[in-house]
Residue, then its C-alpha position, 0 to 999 in steps of 0.5 A: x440511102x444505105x445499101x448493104x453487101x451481104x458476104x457469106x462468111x461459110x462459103x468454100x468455093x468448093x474446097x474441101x477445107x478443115x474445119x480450123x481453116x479460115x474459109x474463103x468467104x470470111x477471106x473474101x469479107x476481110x478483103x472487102x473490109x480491108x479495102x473500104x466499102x464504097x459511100x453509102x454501102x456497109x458491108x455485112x457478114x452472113x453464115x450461108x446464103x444457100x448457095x454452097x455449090x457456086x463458090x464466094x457468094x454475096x448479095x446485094x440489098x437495098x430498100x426500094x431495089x432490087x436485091x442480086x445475089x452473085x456466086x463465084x467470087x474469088x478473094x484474091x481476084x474479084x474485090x475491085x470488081x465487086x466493090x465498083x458493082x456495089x457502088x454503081x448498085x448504090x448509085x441506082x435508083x432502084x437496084x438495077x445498074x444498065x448491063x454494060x455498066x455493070x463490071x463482067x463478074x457482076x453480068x456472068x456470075x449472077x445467080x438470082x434477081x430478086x423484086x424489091x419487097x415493096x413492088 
């Protein structure tokens, strides 16, 4: 079953950043693309995931699980780390990766956790 990465394309990380300027969150798409998404996962751009204050933000969605979103993701620091979060997140039943199996961005930078749609 396919899960999905959503990555907020808008996102500046606080930046005050020109309007012709490529912004972090597109930065953090490309490199997420440029790696490779993990099996079973497809990687989605999104124009705002509402919050602005907390850097790079990206959520995690799947049918059945729990979706996650996660904020101060950094293109040039958190690609590895996010991509081995989305794979273990797909790798679940339900959404729900044990917390110590889940990489330290993913434990200290979630910013929600939602209940899947069906519960």
């Amino acid at each position: 079953m396919t899960v999905t990465l959503h990555v907020c394309t808008t996102c500046k990380m606080g930046l005050p950043i020109p309007d012709d300027a490529p912004r972090p969150g597109a930065r953090l798409l490309e490199a997420l693309e440029a790696a490779g998404a993990p099996e079973g996962v497809r990687i989605v751009p999104v124009e705002c995931l509402s919050a602005c204050d907390h850097g790079c933000n990206i959520a995690l969605t799947g049918p059945g699980r729990w979706s996650y979103v996660y904020r101060g993701m950094d293109p040039d620091a958190h690609v590895a780390d996010i991509l081995a979060g989305v794979a273990a997140y797909a790798a679940s039943t339900d959404g729900i990766v044990p917390w110590r199996e889940r990489p330290v961005i993913f434990r200290k930078q979630s910013l929600a956790r939602i209940p899947p749609m069906e519960s």
